[in-house]
Backbone and ligand atoms as CSV (ligand in chain L), in Angstrom:
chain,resi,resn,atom,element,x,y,z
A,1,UNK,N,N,15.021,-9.928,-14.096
A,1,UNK,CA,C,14.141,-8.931,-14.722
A,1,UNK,C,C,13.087,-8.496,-13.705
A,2,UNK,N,N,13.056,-7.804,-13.283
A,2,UNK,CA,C,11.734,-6.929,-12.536
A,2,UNK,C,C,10.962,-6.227,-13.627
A,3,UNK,N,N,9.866,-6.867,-12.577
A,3,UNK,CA,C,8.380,-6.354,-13.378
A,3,UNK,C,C,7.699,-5.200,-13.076
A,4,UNK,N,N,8.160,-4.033,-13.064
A,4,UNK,CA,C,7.713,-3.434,-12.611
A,4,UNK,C,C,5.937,-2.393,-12.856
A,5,UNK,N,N,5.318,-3.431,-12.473
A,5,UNK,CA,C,3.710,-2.950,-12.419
A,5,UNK,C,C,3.267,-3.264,-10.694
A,6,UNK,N,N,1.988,-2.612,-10.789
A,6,UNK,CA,C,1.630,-2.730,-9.798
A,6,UNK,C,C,0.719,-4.115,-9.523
A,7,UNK,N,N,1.616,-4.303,-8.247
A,7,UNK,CA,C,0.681,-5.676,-7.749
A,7,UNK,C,C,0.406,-5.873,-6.572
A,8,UNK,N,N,-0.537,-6.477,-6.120
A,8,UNK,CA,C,-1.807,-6.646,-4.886
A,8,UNK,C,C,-0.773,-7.686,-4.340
A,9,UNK,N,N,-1.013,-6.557,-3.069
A,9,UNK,CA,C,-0.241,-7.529,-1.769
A,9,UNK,C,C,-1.041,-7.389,-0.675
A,10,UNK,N,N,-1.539,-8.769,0.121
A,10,UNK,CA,C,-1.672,-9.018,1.521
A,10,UNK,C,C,-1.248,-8.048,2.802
A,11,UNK,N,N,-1.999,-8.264,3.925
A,11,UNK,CA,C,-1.632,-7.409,4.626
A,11,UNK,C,C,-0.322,-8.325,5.195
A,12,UNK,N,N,-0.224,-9.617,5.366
A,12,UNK,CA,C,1.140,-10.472,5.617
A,12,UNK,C,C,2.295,-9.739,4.719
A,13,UNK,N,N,2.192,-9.547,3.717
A,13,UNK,CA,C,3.467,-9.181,2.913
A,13,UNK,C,C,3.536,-7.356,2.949
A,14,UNK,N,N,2.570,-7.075,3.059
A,14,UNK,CA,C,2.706,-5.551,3.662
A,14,UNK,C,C,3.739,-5.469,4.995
A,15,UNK,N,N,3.521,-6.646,6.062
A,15,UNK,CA,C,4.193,-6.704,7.255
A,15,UNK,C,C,5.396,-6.659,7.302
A,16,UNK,N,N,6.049,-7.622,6.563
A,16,UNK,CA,C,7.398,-8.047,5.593
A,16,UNK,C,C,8.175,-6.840,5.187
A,17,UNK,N,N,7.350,-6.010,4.271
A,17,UNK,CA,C,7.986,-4.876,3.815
A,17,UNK,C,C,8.211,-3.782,4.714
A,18,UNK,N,N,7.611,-3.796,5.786
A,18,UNK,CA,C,7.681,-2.372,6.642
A,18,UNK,C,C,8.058,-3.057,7.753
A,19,UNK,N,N,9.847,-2.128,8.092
A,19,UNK,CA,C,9.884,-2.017,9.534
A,19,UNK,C,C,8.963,-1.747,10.549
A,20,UNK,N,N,9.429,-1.215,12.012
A,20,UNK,CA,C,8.638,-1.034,12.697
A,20,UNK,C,C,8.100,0.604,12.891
A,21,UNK,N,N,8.821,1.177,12.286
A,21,UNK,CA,C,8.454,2.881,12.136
A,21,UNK,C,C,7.351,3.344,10.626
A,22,UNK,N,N,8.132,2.207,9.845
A,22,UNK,CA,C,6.825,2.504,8.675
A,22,UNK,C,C,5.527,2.214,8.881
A,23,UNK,N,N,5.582,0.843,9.988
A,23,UNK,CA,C,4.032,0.601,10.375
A,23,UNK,C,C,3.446,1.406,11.057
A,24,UNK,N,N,4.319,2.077,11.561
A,24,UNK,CA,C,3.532,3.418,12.385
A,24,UNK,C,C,3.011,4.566,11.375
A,25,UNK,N,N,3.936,4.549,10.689
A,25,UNK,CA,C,3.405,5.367,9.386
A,25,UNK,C,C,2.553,5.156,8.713
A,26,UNK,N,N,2.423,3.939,8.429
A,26,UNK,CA,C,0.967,3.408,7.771
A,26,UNK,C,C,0.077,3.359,8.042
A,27,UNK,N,N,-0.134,3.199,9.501
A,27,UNK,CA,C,-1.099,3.279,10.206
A,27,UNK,C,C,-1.748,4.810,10.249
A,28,UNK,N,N,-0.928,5.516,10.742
A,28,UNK,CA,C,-1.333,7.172,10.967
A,28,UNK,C,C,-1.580,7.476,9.690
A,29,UNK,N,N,-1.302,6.950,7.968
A,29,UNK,CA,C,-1.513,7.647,7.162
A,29,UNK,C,C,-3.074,7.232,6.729
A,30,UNK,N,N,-3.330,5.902,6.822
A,30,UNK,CA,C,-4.734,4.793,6.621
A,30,UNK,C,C,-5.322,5.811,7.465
A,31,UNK,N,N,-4.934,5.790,8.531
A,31,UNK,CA,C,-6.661,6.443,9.780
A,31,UNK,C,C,-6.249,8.224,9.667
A,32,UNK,N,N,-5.587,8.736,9.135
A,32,UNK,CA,C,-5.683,10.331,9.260
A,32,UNK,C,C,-5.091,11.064,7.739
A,33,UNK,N,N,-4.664,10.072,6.695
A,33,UNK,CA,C,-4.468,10.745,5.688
A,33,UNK,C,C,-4.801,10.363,3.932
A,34,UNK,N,N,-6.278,10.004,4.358
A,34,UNK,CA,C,-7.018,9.104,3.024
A,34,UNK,C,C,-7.987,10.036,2.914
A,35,UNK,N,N,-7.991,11.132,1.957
A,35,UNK,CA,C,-9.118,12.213,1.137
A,35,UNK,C,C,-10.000,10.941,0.999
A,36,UNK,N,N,-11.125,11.704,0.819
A,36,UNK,CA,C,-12.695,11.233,0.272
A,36,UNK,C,C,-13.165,12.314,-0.155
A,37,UNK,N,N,-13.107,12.304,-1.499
A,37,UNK,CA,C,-14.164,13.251,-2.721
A,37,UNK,C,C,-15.197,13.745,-2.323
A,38,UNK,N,N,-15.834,12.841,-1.599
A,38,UNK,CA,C,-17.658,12.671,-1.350
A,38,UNK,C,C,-17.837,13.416,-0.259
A,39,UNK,N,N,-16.895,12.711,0.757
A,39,UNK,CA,C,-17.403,13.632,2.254
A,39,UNK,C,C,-15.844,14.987,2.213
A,40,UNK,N,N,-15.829,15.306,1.576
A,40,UNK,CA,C,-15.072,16.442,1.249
A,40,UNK,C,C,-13.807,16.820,1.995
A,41,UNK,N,N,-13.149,15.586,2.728
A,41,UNK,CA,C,-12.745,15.463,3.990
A,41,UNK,C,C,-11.607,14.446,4.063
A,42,UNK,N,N,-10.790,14.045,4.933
A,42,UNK,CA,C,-10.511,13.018,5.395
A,42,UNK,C,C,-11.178,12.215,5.873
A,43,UNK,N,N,-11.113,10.836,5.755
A,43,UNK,CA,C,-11.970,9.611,6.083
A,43,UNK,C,C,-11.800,9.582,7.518
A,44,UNK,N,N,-12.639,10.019,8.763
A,44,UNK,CA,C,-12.272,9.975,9.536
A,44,UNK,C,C,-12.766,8.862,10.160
A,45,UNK,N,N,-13.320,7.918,9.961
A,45,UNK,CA,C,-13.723,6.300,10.403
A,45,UNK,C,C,-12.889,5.752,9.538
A,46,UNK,N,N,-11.716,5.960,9.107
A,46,UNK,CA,C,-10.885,5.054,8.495
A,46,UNK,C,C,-11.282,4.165,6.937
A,47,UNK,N,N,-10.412,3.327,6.540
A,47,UNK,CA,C,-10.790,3.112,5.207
A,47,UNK,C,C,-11.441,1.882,5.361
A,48,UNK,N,N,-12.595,1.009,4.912
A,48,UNK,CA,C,-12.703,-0.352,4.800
A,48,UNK,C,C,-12.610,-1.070,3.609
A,49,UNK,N,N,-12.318,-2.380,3.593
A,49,UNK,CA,C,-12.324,-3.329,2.241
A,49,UNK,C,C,-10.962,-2.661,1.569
A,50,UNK,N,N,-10.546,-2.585,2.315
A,50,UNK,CA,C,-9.342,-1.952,1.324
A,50,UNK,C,C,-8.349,-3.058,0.554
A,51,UNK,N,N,-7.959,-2.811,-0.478
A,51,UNK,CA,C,-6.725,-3.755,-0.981
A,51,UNK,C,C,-5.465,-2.881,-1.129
A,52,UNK,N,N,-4.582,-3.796,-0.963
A,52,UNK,CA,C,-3.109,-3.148,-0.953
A,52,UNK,C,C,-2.327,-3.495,-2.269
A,53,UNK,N,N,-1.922,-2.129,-2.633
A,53,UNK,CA,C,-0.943,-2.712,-3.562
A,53,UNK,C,C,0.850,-1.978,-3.968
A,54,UNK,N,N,1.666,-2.908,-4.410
A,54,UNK,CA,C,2.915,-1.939,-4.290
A,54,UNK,C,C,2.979,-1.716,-5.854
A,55,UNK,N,N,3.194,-0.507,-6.021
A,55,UNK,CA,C,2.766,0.470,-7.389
A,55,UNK,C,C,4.015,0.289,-8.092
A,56,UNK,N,N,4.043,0.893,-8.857
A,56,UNK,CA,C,5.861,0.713,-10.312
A,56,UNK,C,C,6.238,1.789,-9.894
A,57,UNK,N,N,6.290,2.722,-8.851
A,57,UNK,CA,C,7.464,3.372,-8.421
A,57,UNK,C,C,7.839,2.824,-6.662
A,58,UNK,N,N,7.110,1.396,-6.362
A,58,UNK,CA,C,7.433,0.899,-5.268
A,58,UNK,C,C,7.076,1.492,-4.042
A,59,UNK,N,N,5.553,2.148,-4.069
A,59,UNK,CA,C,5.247,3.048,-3.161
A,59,UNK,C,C,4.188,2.317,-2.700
A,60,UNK,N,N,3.534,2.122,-1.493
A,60,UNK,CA,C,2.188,1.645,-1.206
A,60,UNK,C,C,0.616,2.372,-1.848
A,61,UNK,N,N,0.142,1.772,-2.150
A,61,UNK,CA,C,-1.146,2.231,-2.747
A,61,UNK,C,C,-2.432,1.463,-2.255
A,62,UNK,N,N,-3.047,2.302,-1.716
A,62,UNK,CA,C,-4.394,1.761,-0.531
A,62,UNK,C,C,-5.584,1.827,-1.563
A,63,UNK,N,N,-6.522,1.015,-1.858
A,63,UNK,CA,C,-7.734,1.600,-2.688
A,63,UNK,C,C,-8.708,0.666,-1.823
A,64,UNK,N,N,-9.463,1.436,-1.322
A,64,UNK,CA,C,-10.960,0.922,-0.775
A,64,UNK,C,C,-12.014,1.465,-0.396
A,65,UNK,N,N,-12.811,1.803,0.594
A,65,UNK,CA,C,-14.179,2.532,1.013
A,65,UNK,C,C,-13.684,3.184,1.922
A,66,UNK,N,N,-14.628,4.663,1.432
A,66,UNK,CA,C,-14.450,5.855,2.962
A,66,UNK,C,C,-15.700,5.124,4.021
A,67,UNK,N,N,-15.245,4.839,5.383
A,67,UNK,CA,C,-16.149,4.319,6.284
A,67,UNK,C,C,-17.236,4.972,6.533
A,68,UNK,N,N,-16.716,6.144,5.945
A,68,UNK,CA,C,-18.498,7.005,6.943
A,68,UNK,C,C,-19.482,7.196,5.488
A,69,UNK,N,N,-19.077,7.122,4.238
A,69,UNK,CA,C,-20.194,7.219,3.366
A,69,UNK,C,C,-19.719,6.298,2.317
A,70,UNK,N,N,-18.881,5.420,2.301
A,70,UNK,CA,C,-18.484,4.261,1.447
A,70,UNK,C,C,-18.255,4.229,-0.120
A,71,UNK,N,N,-17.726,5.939,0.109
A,71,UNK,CA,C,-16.914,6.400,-1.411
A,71,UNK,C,C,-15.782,5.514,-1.673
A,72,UNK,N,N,-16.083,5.907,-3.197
A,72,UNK,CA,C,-14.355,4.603,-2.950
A,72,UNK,C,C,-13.339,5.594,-2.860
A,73,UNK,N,N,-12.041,5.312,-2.264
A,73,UNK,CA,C,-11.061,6.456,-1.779
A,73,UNK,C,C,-9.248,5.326,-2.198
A,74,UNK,N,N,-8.886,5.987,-2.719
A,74,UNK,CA,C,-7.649,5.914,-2.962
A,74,UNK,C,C,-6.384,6.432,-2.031
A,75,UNK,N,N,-5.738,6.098,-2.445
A,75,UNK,CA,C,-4.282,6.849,-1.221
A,75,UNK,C,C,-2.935,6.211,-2.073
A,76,UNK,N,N,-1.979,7.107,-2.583
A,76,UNK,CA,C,-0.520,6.394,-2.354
A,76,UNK,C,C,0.345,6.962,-1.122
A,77,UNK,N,N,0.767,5.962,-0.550
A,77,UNK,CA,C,1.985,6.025,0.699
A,77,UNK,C,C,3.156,5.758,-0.188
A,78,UNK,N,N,3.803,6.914,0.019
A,78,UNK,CA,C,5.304,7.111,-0.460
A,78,UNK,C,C,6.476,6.458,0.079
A,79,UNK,N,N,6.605,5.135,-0.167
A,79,UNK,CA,C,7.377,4.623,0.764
A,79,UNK,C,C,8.613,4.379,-0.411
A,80,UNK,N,N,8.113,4.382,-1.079
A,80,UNK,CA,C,9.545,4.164,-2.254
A,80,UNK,C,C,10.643,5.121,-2.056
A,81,UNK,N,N,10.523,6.238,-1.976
A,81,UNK,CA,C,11.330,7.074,-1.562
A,81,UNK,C,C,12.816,6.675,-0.149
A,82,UNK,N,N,12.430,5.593,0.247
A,82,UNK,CA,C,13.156,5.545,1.357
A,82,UNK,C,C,13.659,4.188,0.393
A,83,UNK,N,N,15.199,4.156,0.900
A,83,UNK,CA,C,16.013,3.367,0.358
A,83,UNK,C,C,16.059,2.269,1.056
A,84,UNK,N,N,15.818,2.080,2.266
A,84,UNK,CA,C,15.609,0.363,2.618
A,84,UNK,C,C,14.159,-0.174,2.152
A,85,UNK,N,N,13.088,0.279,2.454
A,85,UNK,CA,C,12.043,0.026,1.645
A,85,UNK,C,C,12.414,-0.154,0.262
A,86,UNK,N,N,12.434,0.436,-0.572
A,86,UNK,CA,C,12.809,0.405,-1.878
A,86,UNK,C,C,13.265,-1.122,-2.253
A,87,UNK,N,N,14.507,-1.315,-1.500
A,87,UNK,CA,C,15.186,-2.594,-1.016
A,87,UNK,C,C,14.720,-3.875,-1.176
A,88,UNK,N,N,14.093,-3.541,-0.231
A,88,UNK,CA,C,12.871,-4.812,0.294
A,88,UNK,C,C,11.827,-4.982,-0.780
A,89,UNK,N,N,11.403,-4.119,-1.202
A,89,UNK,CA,C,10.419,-4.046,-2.250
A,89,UNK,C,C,10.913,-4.950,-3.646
A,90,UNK,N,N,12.025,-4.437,-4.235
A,90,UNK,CA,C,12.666,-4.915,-5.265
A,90,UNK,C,C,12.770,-6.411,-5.344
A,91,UNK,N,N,13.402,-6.938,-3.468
A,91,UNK,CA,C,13.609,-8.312,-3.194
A,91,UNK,C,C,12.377,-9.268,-3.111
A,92,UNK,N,N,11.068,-8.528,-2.820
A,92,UNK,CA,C,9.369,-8.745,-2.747
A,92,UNK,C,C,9.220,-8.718,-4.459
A,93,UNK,N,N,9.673,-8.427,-5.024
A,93,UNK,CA,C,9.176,-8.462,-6.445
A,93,UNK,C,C,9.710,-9.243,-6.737
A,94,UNK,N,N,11.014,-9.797,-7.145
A,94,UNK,CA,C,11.641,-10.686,-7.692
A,94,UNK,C,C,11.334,-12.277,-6.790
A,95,UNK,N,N,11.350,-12.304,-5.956
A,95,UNK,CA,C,10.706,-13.442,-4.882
A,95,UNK,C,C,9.341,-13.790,-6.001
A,96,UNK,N,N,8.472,-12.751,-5.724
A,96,UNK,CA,C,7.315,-13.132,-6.722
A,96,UNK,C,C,7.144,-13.792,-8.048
A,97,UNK,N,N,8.450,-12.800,-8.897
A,97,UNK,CA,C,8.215,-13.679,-10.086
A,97,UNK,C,C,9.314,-14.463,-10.445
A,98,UNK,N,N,10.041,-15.364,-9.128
A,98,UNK,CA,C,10.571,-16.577,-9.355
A,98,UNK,C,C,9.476,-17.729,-9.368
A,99,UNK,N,N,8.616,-17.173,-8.358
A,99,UNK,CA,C,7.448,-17.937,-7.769
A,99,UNK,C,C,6.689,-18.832,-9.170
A,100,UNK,N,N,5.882,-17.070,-9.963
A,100,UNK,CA,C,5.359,-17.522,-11.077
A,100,UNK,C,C,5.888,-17.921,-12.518
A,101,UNK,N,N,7.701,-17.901,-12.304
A,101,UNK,CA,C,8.218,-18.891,-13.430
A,101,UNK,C,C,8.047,-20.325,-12.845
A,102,UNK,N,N,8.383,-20.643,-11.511
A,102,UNK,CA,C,8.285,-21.426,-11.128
A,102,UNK,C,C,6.959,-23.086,-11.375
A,103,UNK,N,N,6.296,-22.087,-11.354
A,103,UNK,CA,C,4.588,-22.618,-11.333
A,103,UNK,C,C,4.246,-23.560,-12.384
L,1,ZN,ZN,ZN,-16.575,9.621,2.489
């Protein structure tokens, strides 16, 4: 059974899930494609305190502070869309809640 809600993942298990081209993607999307409401703009000092989480359509979802005026700023990274991600994701979920039958 997959659970599909969203749940808070580490930047370790973020690592896990992304090849080496998505991390490039993640990266360029964190430092050049996170709106901020406040400064009307892209966050261009990047996001801080951020938490990660993989959403119920298996997409990355960033929520933390715009660096230059410490709005809180949201982001989903569309990674679900790609079928090895997706993959991995599904196998990251179920890993999880063997874990917490386990417990
Ligand atoms: Zn801002």
């Amino acid at each position: 059974m997959i659970n599909l809600e969203d749940i808070e993942i580490n930047k370790f298990q973020l690592n896990g899930l992304l090849n080496h081209h998505e991390k490039q993607g993640f990266k360029y999307l964190l430092e050049n494609g996170v709106f901020c409401a406040t400064c009307n703009d892209y966050c261009k000092y990047s996001v801080s305190n951020y938490k990660l989480y993989l959403d119920r359509f298996n997409d990355i979802k960033v929520s933390g502070n715009c660096s230059l005026c410490n709005g809180k700023v949201e982001k989903v990274m569309e990674f679900g869309d790609n079928e090895s991600f997706f993959r991995k994701a599904v196998q990251f979920r179920n890993k999880m809640a063997a874990l917490v039958e386990s417990e």
